[in-house]
DSSP file (Angstrom, degrees, kcal/mol; ACC not computed):
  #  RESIDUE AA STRUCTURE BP1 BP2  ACC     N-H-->O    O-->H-N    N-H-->O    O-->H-N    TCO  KAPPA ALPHA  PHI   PSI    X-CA   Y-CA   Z-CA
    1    1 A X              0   0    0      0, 0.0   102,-0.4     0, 0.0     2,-0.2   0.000 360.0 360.0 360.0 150.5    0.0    0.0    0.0
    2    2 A X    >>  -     0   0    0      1,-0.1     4,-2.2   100,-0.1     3,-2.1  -0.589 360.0 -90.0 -88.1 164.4    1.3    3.8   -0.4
    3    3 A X  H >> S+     0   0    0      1,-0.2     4,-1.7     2,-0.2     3,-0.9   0.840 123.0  42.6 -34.7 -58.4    1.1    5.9    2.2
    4    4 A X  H 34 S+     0   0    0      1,-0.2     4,-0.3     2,-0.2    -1,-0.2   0.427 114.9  54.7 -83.3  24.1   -2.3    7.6    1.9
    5    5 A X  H <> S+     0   0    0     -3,-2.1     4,-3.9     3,-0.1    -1,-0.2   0.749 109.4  47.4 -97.0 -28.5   -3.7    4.2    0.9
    6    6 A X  H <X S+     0   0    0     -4,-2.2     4,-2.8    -3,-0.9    -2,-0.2   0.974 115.9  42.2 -80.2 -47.0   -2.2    2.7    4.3
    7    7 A X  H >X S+     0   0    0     -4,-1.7     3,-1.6     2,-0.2     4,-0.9   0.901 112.3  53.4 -61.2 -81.0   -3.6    5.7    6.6
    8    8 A X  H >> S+     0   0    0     -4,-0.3     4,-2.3     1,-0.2     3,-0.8   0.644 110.4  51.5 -22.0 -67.4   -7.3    5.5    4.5
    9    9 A X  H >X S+     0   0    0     -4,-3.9     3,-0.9     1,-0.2     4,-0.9   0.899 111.9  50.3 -42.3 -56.8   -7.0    1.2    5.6
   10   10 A X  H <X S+     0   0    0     -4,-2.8     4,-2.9    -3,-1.6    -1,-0.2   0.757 109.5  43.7 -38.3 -47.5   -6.4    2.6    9.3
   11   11 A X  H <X S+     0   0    0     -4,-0.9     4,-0.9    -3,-0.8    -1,-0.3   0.649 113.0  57.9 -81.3 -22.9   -9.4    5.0    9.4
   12   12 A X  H << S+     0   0    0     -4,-2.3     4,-0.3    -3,-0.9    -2,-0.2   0.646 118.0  28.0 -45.4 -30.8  -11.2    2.0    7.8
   13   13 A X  H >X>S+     0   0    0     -4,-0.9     5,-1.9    -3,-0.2     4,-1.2   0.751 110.6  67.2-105.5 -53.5  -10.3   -0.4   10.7
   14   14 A X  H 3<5S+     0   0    0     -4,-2.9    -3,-0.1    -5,-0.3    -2,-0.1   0.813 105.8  46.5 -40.7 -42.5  -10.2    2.7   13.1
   15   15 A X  T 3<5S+     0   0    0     -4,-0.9    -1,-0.2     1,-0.1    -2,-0.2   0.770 120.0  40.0 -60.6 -39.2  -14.8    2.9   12.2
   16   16 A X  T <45S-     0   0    0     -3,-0.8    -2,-0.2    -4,-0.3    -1,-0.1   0.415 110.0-132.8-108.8  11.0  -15.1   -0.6   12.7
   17   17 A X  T  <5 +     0   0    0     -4,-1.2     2,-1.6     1,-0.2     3,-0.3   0.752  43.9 158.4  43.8  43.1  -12.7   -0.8   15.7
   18   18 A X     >< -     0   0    0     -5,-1.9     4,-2.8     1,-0.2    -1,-0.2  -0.643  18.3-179.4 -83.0  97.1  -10.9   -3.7   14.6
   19   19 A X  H  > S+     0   0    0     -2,-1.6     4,-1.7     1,-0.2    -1,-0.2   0.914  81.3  48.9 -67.1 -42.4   -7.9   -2.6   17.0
   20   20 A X  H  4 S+     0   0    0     -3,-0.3    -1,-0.2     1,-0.2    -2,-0.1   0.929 101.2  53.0 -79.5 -18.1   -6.1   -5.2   16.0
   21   21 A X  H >> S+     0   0    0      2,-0.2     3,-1.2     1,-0.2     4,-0.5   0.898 120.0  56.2 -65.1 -50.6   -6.3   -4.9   11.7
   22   22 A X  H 3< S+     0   0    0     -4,-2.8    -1,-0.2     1,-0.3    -2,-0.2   0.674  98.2  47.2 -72.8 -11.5   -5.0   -1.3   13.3
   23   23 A X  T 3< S+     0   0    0     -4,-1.7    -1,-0.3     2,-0.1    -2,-0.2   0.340 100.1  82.0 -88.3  -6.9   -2.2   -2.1   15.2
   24   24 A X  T <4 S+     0   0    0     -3,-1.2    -2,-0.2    -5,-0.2    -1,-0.1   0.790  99.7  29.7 -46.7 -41.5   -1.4   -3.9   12.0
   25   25 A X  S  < S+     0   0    0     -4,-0.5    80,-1.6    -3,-0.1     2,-0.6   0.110 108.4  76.6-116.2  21.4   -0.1   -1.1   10.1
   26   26 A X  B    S-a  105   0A   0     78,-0.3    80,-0.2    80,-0.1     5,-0.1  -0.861  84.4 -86.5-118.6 151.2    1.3    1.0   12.8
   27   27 A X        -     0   0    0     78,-5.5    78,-0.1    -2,-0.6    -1,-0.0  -0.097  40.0-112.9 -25.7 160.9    4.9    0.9   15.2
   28   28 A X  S    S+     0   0    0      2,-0.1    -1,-0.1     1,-0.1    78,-0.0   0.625 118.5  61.1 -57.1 -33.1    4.9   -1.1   18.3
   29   29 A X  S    S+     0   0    0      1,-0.2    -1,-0.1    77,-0.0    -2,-0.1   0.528 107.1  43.8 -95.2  -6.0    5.2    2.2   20.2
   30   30 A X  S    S+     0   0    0     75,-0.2     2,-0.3    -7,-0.1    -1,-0.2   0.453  87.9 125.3 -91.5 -12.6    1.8    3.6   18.7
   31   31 A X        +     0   0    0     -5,-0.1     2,-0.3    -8,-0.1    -8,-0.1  -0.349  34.1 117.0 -54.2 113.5    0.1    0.3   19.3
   32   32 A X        -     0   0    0     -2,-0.3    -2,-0.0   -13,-0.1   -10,-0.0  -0.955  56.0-144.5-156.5-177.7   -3.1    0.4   21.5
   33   33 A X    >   +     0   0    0     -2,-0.3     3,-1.0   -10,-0.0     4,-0.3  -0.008  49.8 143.2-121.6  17.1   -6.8   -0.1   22.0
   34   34 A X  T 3  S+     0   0    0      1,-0.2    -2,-0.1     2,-0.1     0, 0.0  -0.197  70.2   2.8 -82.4 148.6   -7.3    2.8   24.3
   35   35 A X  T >> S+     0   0    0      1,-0.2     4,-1.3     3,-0.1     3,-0.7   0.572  84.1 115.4  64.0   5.2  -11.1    4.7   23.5
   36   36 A X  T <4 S+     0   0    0     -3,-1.0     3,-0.4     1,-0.3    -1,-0.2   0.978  74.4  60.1 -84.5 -36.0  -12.7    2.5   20.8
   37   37 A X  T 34 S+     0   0    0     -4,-0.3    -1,-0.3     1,-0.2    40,-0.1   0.725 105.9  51.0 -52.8 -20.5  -15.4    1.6   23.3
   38   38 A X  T <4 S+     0   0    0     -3,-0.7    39,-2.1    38,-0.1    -1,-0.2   0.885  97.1 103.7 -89.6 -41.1  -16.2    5.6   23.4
   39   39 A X  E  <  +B   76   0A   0     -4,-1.3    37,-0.2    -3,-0.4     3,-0.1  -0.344  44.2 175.3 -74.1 116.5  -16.4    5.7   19.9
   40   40 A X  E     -     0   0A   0     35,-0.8     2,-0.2     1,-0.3    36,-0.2   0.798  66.4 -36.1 -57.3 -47.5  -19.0    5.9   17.7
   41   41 A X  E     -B   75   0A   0     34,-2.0    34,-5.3     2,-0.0     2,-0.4  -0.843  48.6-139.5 179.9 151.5  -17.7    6.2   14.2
   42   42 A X  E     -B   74   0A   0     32,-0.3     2,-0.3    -2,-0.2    32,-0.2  -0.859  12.0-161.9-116.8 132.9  -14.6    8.1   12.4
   43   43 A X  E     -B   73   0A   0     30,-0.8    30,-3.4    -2,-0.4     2,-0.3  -0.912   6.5-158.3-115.6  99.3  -15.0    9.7    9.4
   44   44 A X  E     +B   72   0A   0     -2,-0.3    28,-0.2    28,-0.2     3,-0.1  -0.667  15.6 174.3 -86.3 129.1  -11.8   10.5    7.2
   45   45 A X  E     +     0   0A   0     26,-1.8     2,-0.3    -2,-0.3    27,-0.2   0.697  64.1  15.6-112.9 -17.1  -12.9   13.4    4.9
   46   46 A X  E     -B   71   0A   0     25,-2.4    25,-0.8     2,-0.0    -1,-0.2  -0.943  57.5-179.3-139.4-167.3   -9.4   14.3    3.0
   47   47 A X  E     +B   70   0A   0     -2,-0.3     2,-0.3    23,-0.2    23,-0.2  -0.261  12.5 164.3 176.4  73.9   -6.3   12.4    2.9
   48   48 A X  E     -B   69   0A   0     21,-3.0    21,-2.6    -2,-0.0     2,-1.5  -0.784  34.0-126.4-121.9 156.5   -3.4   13.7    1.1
   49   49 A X  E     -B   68   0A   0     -2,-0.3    19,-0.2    19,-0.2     2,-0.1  -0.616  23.5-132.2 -95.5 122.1    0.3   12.9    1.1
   50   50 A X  E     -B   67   0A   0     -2,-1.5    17,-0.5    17,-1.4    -1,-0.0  -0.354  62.5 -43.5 -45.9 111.5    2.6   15.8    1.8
   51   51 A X  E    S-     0   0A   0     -2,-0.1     2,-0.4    15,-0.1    16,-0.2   0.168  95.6 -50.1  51.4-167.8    5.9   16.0   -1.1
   52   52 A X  E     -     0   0A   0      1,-0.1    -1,-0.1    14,-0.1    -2,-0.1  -0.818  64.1 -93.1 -90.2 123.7    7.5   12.9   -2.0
   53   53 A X  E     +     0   0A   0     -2,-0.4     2,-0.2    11,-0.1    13,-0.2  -0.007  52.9 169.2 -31.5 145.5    8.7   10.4    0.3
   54   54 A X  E     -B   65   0A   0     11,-1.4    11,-1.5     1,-0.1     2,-0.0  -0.663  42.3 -64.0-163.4-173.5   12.5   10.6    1.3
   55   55 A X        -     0   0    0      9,-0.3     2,-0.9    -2,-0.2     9,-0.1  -0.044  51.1-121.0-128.1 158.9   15.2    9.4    3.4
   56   56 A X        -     0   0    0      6,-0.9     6,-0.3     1,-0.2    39,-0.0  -0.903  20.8-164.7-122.4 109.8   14.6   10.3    7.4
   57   57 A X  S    S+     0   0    0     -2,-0.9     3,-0.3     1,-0.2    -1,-0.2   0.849  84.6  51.4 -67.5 -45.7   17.6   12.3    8.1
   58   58 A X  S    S+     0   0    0      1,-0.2     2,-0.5     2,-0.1    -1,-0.2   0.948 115.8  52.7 -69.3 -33.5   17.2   12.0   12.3
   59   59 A X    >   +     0   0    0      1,-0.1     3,-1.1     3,-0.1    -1,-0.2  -0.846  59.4 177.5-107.7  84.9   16.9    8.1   11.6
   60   60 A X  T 3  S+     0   0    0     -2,-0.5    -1,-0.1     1,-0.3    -2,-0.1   0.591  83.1  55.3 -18.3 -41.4   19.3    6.2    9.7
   61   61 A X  T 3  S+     0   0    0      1,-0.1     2,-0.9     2,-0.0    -1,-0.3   0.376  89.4  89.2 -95.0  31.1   17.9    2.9   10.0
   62   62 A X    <   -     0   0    0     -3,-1.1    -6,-0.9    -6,-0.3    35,-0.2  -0.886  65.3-159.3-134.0  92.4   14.6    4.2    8.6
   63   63 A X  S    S+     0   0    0     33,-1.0     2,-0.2    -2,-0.9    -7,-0.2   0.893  74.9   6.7 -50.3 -45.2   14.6    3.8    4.6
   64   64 A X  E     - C   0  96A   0     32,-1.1    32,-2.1    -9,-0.1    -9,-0.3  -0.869  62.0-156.8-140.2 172.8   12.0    6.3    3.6
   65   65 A X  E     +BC  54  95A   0    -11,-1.5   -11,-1.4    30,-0.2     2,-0.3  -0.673  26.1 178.6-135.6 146.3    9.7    9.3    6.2
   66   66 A X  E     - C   0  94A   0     28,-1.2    28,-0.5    -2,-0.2     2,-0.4  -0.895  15.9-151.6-139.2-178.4    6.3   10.2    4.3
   67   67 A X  E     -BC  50  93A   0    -17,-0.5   -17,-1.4    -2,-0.3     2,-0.4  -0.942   6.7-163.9-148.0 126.3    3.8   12.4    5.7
   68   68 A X  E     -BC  49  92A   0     24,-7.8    24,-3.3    -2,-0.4     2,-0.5  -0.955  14.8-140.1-119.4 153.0   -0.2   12.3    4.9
   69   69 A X  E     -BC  48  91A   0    -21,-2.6   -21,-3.0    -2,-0.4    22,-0.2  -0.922  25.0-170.3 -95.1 119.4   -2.4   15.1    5.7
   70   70 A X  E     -BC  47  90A   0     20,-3.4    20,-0.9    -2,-0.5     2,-0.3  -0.492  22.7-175.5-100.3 175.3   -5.9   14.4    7.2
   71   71 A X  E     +BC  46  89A   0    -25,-0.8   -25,-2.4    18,-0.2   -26,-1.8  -0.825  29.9 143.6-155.5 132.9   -9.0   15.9    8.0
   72   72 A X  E     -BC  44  88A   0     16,-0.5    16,-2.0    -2,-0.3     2,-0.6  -0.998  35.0-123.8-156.0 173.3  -11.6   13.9    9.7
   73   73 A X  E     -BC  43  87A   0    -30,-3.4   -30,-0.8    -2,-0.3     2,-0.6  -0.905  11.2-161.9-125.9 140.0  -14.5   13.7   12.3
   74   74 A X  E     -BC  42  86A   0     12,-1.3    12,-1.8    -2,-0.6     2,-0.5  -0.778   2.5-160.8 -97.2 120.5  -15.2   11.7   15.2
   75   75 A X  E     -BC  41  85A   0    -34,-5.3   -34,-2.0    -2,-0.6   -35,-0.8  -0.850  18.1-166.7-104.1 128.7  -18.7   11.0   17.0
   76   76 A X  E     -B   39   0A   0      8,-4.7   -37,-0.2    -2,-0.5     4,-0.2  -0.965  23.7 -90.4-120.5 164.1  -18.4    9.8   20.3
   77   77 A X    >   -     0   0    0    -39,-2.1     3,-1.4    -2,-0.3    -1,-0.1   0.189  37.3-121.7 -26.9 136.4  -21.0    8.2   22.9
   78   78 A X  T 3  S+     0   0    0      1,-0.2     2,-1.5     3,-0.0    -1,-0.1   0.955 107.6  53.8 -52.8 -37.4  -22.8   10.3   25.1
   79   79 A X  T 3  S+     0   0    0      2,-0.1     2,-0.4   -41,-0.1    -1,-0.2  -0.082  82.3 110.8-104.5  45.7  -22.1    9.3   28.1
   80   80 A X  S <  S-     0   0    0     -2,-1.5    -4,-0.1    -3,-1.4   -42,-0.0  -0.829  74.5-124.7-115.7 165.1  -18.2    9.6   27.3
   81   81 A X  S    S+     0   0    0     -2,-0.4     3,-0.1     3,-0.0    -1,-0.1   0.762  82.8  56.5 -82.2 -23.6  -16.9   12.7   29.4
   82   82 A X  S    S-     0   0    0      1,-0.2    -2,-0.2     2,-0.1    -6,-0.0  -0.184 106.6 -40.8 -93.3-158.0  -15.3   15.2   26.6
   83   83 A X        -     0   0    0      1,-0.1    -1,-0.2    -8,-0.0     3,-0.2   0.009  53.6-128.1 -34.2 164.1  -17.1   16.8   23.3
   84   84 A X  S    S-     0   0    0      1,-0.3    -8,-4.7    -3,-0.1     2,-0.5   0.656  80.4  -0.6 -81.4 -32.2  -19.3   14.6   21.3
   85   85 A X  E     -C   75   0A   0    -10,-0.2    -1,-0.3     2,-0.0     2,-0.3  -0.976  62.9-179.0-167.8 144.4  -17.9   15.1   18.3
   86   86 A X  E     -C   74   0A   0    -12,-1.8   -12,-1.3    -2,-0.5     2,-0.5  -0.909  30.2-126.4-139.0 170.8  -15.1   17.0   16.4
   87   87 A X  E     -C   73   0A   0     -2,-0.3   -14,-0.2   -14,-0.2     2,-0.1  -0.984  34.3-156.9-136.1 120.4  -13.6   17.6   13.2
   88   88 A X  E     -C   72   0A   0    -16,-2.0   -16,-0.5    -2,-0.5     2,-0.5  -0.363  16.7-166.6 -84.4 154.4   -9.5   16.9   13.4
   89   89 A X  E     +C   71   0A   0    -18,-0.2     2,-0.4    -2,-0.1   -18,-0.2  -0.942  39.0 146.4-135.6 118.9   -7.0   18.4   11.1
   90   90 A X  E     -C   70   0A   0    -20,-0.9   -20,-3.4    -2,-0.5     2,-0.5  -0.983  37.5-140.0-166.4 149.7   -3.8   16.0   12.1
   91   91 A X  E     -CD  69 109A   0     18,-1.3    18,-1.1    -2,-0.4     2,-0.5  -0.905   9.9-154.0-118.5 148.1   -0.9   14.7   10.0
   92   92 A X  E     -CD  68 108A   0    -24,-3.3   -24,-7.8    -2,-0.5     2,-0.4  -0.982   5.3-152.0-121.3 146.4    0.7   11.1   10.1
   93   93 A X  E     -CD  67 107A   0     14,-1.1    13,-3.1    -2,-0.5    14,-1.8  -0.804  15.1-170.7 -96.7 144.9    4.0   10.2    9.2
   94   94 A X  E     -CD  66 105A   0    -28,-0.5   -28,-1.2    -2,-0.4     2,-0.3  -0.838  10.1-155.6-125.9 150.6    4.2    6.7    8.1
   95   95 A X  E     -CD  65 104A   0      9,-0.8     9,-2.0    -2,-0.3     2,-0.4  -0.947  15.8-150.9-130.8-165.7    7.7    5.0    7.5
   96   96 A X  E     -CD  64 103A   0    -32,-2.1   -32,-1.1    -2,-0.3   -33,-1.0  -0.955   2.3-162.4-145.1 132.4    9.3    2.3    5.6
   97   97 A X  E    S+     0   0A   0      5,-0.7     2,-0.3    -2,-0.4   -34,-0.2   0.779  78.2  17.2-107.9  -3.7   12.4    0.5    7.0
   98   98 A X  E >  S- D   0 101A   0      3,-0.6     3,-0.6     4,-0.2    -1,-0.2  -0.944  83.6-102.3-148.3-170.9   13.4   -1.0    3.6
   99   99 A X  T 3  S+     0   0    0     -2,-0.3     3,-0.0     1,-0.2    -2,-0.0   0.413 123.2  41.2 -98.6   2.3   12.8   -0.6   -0.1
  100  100 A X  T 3  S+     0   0    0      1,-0.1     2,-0.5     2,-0.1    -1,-0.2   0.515  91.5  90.5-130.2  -1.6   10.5   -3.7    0.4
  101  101 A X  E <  S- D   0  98A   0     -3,-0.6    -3,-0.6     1,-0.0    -4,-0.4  -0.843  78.4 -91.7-110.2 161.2    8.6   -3.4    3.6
  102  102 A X  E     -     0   0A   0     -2,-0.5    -5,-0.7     1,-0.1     2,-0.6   0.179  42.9-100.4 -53.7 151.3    5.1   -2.0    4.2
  103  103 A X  E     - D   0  96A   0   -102,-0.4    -7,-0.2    -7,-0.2    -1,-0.1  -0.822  39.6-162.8 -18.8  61.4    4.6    1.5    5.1
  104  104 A X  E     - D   0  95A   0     -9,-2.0    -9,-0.8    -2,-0.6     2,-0.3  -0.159  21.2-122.8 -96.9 168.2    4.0    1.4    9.1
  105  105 A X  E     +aD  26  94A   0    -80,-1.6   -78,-5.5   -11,-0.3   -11,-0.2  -0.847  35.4 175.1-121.2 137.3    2.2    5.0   10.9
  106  106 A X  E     +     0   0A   0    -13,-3.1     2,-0.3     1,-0.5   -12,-0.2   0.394  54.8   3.8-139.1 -14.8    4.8    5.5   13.1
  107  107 A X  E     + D   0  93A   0    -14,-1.8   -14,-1.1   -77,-0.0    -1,-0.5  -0.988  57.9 175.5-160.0 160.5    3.3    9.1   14.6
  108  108 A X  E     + D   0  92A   0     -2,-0.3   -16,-0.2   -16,-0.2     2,-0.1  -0.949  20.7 110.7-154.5-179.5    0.2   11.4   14.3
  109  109 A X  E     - D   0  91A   0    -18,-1.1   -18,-1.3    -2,-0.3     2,-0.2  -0.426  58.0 -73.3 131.7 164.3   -1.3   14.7   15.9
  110  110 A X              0   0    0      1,-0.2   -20,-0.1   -20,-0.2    -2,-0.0  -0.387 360.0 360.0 -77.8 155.9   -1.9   18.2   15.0
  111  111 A X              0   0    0     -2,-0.2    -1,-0.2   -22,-0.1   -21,-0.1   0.043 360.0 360.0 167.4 360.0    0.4   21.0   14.6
């Protein structure tokens, strides 16, 4: 998968709360299940990837860095304690640790 195909699978799995189908394509150190019980449904409404993938200068052992840009919203339960629902603007970086393995989400959030 390319990058924005691999985040779009996430936010796919991420609606139907298959935690684990989503801890499929992410690091070990992003791996969880934390909040899907609050969650009603995710909606990704763009999804583009930022320049061309390239070489991750702070990381060496890390073949290519990409970056996709999202927009999405999230309804949660009532009876879950924050907002009900919001619309995110948040980017993930995905990387690749050789010229032949998948595309892993390795961070997201806004800024």
């Amino acid at each position: 998968m390319t990058p924005v195909e691999t985040v779009q699978y996430y936010f796919a799995q991420w609606d139907t709360k298959n935690a684990a189908a989503m801890n499929g394509v992410v690091t070990s150190r992003m791996r969880s299940n934390n909040g899907l019980g609050n969650l009603k449904y995710v909606m990704l409404k763009k999804c583009d990837q930022r320049g061309i993938p390239g070489p991750d200068s702070d990381n060496p052992d890390i073949y290519q860095t990409a970056y996709v840009d999202v927009e999405f919203h999230m309804e949660l339960k009532n009876d879950f304690s924050g907002p009900p629902s919001s619309n995110f603007t948040w980017t993930y970086t995905l990387e690749k640790a050789t010229p032949t393995s998948n595309w892993m989400i390795s961070n997201w959030g806004s800024g």
